[in-house]
C-alpha positions in Angstrom: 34.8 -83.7 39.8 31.8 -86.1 40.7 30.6 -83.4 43.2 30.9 -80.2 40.1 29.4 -83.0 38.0 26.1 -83.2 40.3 25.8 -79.9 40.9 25.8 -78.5 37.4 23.3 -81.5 36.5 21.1 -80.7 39.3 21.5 -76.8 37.7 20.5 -78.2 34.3 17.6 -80.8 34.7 16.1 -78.0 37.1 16.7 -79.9 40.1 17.1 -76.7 42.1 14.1 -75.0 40.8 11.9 -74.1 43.9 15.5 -75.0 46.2 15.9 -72.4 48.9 18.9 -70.5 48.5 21.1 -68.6 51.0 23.6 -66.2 49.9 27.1 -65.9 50.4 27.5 -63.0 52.6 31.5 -62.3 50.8 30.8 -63.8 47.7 26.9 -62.9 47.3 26.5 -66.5 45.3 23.1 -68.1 45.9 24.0 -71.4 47.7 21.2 -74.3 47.5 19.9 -75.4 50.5 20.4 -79.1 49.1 21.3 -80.0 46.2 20.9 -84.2 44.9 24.5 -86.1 44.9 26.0 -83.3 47.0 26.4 -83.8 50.8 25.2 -80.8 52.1 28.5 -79.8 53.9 30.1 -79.2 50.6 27.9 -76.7 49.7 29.3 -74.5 52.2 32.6 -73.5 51.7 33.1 -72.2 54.8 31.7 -75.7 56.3 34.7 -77.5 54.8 37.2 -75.7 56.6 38.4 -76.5 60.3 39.1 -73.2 61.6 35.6 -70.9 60.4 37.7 -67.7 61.1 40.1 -68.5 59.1 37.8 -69.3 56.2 36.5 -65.5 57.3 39.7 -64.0 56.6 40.8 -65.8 53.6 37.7 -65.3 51.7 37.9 -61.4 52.7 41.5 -61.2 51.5 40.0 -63.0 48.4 37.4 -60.3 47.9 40.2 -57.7 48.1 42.5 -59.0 45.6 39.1 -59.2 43.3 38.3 -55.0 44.1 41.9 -54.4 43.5 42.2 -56.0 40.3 38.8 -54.9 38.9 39.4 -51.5 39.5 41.0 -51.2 35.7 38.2 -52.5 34.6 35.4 -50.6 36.6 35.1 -47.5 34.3 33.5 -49.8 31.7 31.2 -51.7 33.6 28.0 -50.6 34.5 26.8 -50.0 38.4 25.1 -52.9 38.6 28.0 -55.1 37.3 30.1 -52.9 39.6 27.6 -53.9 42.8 27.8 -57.9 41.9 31.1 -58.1 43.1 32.4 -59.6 46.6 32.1 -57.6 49.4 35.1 -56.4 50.7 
């Protein structure tokens, strides 16, 4: 909790204004290069796990499980929303 707890205050005291930010290649979420109270290992998912590849395949089943339940609500959303989802 102490590490959510730093990161949303970092968020919300604009901290991270002028951070550099990479983006999650799956996910597409801007990740913080460094963010204050947060070691920086944390801020990579895939960092925390000891097996990378396997961290590869989970977040891609992830991503699918997202498509496959979004697709009843697709028709409603506009392109844009549509193209801010994980890649597959």
């Amino acid at each position: 909790i102490s590490v959510s707890r730093a990161v949303v205050s970092a968020a919300l005291s604009g901290a991270l204004d002028g951070a550099r930010f990479t983006p999650d290649p799956v996910f597409k979420l801007q990740i913080p290069g460094a963010c204050p109270g947060v070691p920086t290992q944390l801020l990579t998912p895939r960092q925390t796990w000891p097996d990378p590849a396997a961290y590869d395949a989970k977040a891609r089943e992830v991503a699918a499980l997202f498509h496959k339940n979004f697709q009843q609500y697709q028709e409603a959303c506009t392109a844009e929303v549509r193209a801010a989802g994980p890649v597959p």
